[in-house]
C-alpha positions as CSV (number, residue, x, y, z in Angstrom):
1,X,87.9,134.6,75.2
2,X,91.5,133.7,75.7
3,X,91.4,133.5,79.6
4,X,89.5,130.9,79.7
5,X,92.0,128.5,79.6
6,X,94.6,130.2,80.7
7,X,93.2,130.4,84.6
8,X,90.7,127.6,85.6
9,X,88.6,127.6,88.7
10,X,88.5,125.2,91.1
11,X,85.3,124.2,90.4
12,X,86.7,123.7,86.5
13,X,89.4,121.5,88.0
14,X,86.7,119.5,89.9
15,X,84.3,119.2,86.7
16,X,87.5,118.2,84.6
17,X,88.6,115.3,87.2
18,X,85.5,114.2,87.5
19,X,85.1,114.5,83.4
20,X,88.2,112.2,83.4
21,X,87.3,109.8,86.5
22,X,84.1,109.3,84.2
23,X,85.9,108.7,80.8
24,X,88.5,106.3,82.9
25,X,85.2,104.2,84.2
26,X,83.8,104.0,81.1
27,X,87.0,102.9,79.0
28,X,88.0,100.4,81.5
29,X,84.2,99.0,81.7
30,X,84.6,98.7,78.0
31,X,87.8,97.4,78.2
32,X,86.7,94.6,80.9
33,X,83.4,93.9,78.7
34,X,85.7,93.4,75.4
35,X,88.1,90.7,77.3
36,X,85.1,88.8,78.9
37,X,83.7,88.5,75.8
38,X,87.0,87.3,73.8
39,X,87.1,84.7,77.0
40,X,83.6,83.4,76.3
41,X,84.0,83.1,72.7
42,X,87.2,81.5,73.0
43,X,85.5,78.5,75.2
């Protein structure tokens, strides 16, 4: 079960960029929303 980690596939390193492109998106769309929001409640 060990080598698992130990030697990743390419197609491992392409699901785990595009895990992390997707996480990125979504924390920086969260991110965005929370600041427009403290800029409309602060007006």
């Amino acid at each position: 079960m060990g080598w698992e980690q130990t030697a990743m596939t390419p197609e491992q390193k392409k699901s785990n960029r595009r895990l992390g492109l997707i996480l990125g998106s979504v924390a920086l769309i969260f991110c965005l929303g929370f600041v427009v929001r403290m800029v409309v409640l602060g007006h």
